[in-house]
N, C-alpha and C positions, 0 to 999 in steps of 0.2 A: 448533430449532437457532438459536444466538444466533449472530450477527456480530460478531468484534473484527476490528480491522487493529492490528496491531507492525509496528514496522520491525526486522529483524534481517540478520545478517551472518553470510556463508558462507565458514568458517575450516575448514582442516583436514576438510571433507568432512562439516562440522556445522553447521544453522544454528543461530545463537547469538542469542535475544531480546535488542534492546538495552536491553529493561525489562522489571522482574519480572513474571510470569504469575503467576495466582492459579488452579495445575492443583494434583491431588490426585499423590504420587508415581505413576510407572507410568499416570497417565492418557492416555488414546488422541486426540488430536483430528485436523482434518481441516484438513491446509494448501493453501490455492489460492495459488501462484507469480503474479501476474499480472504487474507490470512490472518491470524496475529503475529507478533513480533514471537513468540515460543516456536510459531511453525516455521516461520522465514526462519530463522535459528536453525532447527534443523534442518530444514532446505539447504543451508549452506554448508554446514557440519560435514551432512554426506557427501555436497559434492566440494568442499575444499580441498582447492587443489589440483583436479580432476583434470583443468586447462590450462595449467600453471598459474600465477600471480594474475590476482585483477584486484582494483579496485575498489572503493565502499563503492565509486560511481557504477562504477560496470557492475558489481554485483546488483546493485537496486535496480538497475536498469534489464538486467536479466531474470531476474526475479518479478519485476511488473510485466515482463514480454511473457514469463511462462506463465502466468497468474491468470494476464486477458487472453489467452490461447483455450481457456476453457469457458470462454463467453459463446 
């Protein structure tokens, strides 16, 4: 099983990828909800800082490490 992360928006009682997926029509995949943009927000809030200066990258990248750590 391979891992992406999208970010997509829930419209109408649909999520709606904000970017093309590369699925077959009718394909089946497996979504994990993990935060919304309000939680990441605070996620960072409290620890801004905390390791001095980092990045948008290294923040995203630290925040999907601590996201799937509760898979």
């Amino acid at each position: 099983m391979a891992l992406k992360t999208i970010r997509a928006r829930y419209e109408g009682g649909v999520l709606k990828p904000l970017e093309p997926l590369q699925l077959q029509e009718g394909e089946e995949i497996l979504i994990a909800i993990i935060l919304t943009d309000e939680e990441r927000r605070r996620i960072v809030e409290r620890y801004k800082g905390f390791m001095g200066r980092a990045s948008k990258k290294e923040l995203d990248e630290l925040l999907l490490e601590a996201e799937l750590e509760s898979f």
